[in-house]
N, C-alpha and C positions, 0 to 999 in steps of 0.2 A: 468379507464373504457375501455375493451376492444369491438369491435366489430365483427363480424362473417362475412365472405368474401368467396365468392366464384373464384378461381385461375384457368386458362388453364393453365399450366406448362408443357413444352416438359418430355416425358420419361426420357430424357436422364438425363435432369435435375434434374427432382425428385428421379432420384435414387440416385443424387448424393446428394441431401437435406438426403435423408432418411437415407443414410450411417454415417452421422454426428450427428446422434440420437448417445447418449451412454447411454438415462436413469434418467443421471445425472446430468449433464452441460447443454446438452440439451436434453430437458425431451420427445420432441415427435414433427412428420412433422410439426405440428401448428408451434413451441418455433421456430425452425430451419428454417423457413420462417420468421418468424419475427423480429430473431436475424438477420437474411442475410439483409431483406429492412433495420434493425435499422443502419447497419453498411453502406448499400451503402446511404444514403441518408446524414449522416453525424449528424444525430439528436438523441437525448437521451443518449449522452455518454460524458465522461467526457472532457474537454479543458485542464484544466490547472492540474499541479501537482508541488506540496513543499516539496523538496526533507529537511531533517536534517542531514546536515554534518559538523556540528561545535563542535563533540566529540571529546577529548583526546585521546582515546582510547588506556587508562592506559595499560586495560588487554592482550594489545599486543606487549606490550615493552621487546624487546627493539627496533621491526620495527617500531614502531609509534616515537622513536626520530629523526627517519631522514623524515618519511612519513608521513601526517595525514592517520589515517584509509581509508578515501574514496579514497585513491589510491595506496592501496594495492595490488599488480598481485592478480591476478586470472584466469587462460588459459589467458594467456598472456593480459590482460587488468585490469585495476582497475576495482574495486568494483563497485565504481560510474558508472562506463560507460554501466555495465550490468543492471543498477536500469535504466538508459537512453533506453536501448534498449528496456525493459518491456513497454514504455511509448511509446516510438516512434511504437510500433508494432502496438499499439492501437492506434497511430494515437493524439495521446495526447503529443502537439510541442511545448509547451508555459510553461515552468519549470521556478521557485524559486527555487534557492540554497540557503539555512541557511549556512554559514562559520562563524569559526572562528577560531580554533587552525591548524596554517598554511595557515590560507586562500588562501594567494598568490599566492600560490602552486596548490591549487586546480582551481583557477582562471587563472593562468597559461595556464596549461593543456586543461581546457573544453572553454576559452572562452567566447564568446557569444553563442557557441554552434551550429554555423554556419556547421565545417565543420563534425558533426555529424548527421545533416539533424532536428537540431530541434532552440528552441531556448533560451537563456537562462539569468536572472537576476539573481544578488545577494542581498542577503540580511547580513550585518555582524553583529555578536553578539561581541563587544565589550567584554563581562562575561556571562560565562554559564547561559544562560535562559532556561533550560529544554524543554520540547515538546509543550507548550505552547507558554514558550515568545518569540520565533522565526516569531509565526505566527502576532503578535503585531506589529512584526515590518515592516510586509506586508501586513497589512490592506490594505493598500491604490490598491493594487493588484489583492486580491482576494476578488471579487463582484459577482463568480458566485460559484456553488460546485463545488470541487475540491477534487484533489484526493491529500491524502499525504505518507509521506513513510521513514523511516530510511534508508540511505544509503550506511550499511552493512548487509545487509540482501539483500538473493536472491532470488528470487518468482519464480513457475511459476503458474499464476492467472491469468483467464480472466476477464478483466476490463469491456468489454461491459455488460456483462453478471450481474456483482457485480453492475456495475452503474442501471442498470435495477431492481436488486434489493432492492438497496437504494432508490429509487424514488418511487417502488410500495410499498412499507412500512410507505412511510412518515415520516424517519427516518432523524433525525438534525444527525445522528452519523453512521456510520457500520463501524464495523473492522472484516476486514480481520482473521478468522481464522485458524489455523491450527494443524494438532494432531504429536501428540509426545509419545514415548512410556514412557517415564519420565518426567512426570510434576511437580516435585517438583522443577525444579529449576526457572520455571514462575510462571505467574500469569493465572490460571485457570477459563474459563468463565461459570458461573452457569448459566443455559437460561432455561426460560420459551416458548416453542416454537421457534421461533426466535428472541426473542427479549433476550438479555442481562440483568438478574438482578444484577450482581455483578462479580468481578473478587474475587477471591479466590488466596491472592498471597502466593506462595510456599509451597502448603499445604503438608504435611507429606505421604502422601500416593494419590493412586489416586483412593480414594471414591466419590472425586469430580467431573470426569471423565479426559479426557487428550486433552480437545481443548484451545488452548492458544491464545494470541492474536500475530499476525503474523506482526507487525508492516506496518499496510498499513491499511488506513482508505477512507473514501469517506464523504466528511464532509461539510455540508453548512456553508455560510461562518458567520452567525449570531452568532456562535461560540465565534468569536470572540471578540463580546461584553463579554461574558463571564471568560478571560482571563485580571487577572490583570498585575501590573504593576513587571518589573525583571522576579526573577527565577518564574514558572508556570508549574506545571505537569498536562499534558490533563487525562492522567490515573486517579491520585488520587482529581483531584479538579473541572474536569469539567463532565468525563462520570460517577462516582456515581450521578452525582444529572442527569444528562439527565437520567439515567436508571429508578428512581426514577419516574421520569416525564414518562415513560414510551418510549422512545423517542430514546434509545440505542438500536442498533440491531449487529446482529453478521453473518459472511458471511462463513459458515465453507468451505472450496476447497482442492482439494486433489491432486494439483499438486505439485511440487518440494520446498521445503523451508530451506533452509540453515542461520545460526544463525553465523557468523564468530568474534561473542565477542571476542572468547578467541584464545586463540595457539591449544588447540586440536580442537575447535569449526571448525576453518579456515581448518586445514590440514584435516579435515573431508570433508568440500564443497570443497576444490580441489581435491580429489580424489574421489567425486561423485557427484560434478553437472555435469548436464549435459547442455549444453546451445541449 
């Protein structure tokens, strides 16, 4: 429920509110006042995030025998440390790390996550638990929504904005979308306005259109009754029956997204992200 307010705002100020309209992100002076009090006030935006970094990551062998994936260079810093900086911009200090191929390594490295200005747990997967059974074993953690995210992949996505989203929808689920000129090699989101009725994975052509899920989600944490015991995939076991439910939404953004799965994938985001 929104209400109608009347603001004195200096000149100077409101031009600089109104230069931040783009349309899109933000849709108009109203959105760009409201975004500005939601962010100085500290309310309506996410706390915590659960990063997944306990892949193999087969497809990038033969660097992942000496590295886990999440600390792979990238303009001079791992992977992980740019999924950290996404987090920390928004102000969101309180991260879950999933490990487990290499852990020590990546444990190592970040920490408690002190001298990155945030701060940081782990959680170890003993054997690959997929996107779900990671979160099983941070129940005990995550009690409020939470943002989550694969930690080879590179965004760039406003979080306040997404979280605002997820909350006016009433949404147990949002992911993060994002377009590609070649969908056949994901999974494809078919939407009913905004909500998500289905991923469509790797379809032959793109009749189904080209917004994909962009591995970063906004998720409350009742989820996680939903997530059984071991391996668990959130994809295939838990957002068809939310979508079902009506209950899955999808956040399309059109900032920067790089996929570094594979060997062309990676040397594609180092020669264009831009951070």
């Amino acid at each position: 429920m929104k209400e109608r307010v009347t603001l004195t705002i200096d000149t100077t100020v409101l031009k600089q509110v109104d230069d931040s309209v783009d349309g899109h992100k933000i849709k108009n002076r109203s959105h760009a006042v409201e975004l500005l009090v939601i962010k100085a006030m500290g309310a309506n935006k996410p706390r915590k995030a659960f990063i997944l970094a306990g892949g193999k990551g087969t497809r990038l062998l033969p660097i992942t025998k000496e590295l886990p994936k999440p600390l792979i260079p990238l303009h001079d810093r791992p992977l992980l440390e740019h999924v950290i900086e996404l987090f920390k911009k928004h102000d969101v200090l309180d991260i879950i790390i999933s490990v487990g191929y290499k852990a020590q390594k990546i444990k190592d490295y970040f920490g408690d996550g002190r001298r990155f200005g945030v701060r940081i747990q782990y959680v170890e997967e003993s054997e690959p638990l997929g996107t779900g059974g990671p979160l099983r074993l941070a129940k005990d953690l995550l009690t409020e929504t939470f943002v989550m995210c694969n930690a080879d992949e590179l965004k760039e996505i406003d979080l306040f904005d997404m979280f605002s989203f997820h909350k006016e929808q009433g949404s147990f689920a949002t992911i993060a979308l994002t377009t590609v000129e070649n969908p056949c090699d994901y999974g494809v989101a078919r939407m009913n306005g905004a909500q998500i009725q289905e991923f469509v994975e790797k379809p032959k052509d793109a009749s189904f259109g080209n917004l994909i899920n962009a591995g970063l989600y906004i998720l409350e944490p009742e989820i996680i009754s939903m997530i059984g015991e071991g391996f668990f995939s959130l994809e295939r076991q838990v957002f068809p029956k939310l979508a079902i439910d009506g209950k899955l939404f999808g956040y399309p953004f059109s900032g920067q997204w790089f996929d570094t799965g594979t060997l062309e994938r990676y040397e594609k985001a180092i020669n264009e992200w831009k951070n």
